[in-house]
Wavefront OBJ file of the C-alpha trace (Angstrom):
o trace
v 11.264 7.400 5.215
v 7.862 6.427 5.200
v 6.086 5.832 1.737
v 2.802 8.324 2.941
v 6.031 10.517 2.867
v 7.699 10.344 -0.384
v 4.447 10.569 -1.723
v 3.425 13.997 -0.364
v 7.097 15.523 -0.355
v 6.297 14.513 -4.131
v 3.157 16.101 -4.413
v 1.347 12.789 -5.258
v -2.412 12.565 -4.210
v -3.360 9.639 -2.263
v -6.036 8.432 0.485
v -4.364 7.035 3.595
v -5.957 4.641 6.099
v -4.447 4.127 9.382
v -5.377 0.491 9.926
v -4.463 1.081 13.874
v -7.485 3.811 14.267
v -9.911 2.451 11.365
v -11.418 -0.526 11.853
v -13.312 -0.510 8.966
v -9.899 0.239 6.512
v -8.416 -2.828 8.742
v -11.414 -5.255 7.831
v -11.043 -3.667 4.206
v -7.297 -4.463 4.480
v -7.598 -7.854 5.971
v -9.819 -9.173 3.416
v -7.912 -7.963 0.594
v -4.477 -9.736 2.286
v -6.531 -12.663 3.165
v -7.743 -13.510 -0.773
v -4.845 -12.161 -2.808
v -1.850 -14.839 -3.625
v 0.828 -11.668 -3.377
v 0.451 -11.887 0.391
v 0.816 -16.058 0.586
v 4.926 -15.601 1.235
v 4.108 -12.235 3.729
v 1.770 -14.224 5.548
v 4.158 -17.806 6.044
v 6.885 -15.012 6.913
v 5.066 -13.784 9.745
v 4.965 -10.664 8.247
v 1.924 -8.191 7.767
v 2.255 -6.532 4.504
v 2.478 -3.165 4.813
v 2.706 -0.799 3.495
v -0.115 -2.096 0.679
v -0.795 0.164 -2.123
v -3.990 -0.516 -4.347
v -3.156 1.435 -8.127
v -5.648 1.179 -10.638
v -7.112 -1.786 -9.023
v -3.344 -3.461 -8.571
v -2.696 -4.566 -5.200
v 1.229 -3.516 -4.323
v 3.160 -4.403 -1.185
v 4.871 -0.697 -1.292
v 6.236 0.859 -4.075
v 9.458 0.616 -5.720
v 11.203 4.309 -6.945
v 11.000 3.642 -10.316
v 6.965 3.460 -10.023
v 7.164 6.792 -7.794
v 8.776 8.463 -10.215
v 6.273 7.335 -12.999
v 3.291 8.606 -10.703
v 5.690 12.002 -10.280
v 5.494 12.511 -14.437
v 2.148 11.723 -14.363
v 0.435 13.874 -12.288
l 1 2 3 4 5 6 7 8 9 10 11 12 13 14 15 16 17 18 19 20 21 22 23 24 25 26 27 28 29 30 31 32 33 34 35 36 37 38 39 40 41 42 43 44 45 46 47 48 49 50 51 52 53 54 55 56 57 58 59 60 61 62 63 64 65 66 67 68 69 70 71 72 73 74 75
């Protein structure tokens, strides 16, 4: 399932950009994977990195279900 999923079946607010029909969220996107170190092994994989999740001003590659369930009891 799709982590835009979860998230609403959870009835967590987000913002979702769809880097495919956005070009300014992909420029956005791009710069942020470009600078940050998390996305150094992503990148050498030949991988993307996404799903990315920015939190507070964290950048995330995803989110694991112990942090979903922590944004669940906040809300």
């Amino acid at each position: 399932m799709e982590l835009k999923e979860v998230l609403s079946e959870n009835g967590i607010e987000f913002t979702y950009y769809d880097i495919s029909l956005d070009f300014g969220a992909l420029k956005r996107f791009l710069k942020i994977r470009d600078t940050n170190p998390l996305y150094i092994p992503v990148k050498e994989g030949g991988r993307v990195g996404i799903p990315t999740v920015i939190l507070d001003n964290e950048v995330m590659l995803g989110l694991e279900d112990e942090q979903i369930e922590e944004l669940m009891n906040n809300r």
